[in-house]
N, C-alpha and C positions, 0 to 999 in steps of 0.2 A: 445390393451392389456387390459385395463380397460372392456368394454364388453365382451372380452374372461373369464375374472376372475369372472363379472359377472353373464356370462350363467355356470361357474363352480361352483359359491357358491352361489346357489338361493338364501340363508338365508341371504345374507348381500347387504348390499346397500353403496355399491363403489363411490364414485367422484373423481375428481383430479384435482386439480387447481394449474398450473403451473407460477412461477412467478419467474421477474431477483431478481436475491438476488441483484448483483449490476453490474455497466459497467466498461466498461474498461474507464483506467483514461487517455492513450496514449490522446484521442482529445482535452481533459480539457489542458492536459500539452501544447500540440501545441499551443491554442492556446493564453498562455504564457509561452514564453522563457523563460523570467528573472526568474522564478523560478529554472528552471534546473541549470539558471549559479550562482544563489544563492548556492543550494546545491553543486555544483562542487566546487565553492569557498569555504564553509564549509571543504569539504574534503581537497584541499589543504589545508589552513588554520592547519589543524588536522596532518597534512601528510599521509593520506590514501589514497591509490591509487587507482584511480577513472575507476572503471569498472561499467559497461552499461548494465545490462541482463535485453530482458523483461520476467518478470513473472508472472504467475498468483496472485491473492492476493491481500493483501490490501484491507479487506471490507470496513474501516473504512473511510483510505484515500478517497475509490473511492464515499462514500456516500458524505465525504465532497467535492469533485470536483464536483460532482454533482448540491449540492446547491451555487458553485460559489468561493469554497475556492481550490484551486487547489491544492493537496496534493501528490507530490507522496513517494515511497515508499524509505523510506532513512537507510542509516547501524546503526543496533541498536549491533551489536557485538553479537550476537546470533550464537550457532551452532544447527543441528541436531533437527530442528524446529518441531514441532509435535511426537516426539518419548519418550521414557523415558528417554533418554539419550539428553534429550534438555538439554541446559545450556550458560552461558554465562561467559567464562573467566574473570577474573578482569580487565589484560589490555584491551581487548575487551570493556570492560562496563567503564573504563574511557577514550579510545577514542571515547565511542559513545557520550559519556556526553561530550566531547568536541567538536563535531557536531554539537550536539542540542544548545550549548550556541556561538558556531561562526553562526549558522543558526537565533537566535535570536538576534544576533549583529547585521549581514548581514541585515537580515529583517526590523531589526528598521531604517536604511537610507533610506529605498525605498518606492522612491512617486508614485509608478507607475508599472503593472505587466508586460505593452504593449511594 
């Protein structure tokens, strides 16, 4: 495609450098458990009921799995993500802050990800 567009616009000088923005975080989380059963515990903890979808996303998480901090993707009480109509309900946003601090509870006992 890049040389088709180049023999169509003599005048310009085209490259294309393709690069992973970032990976999937699935083999970082494999290969620790205890993180998942943290977060699951969080969510009991919370009483939110623990559903499993994989999804695209999480650049930020999967950059930090990457250098060795296993992060994955956890309920922040968000709806209609990327739209105008994004938002996040109040109960929504005090169960998610009740995640985040049983996930910092949870985290501070553990010696160990293995």
């Amino acid at each position: 495609m890049t040389r088709k567009l180049a023999e169509e616009e003599s005048r310009a000088d085209i490259s294309l450098t393709i690069k992973d923005s970032y990976e999937n975080m699935r083999p970082y989380l494999e290969k620790t458990p205890k993180v998942m059963e943290i977060v699951r515990e969080a969510y009991r903890q919370a009483g939110i009921p623990i559903s499993e979808e994989p999804i695209r996303g999480g650049t930020d998480g999967a950059r930090l799995s990457v250098r060795g901090l296993p992060c994955p993707n956890v309920f922040t009480g968000g709806l209609n993500y990327h739209s105008v109509y994004e938002c996040i309900p109040i109960p929504s946003l005090e169960a998610a802050a009740e995640v985040a601090l049983s996930l910092v509870k949870l985290s501070a006992e553990v010696k160990t990800l293995k």
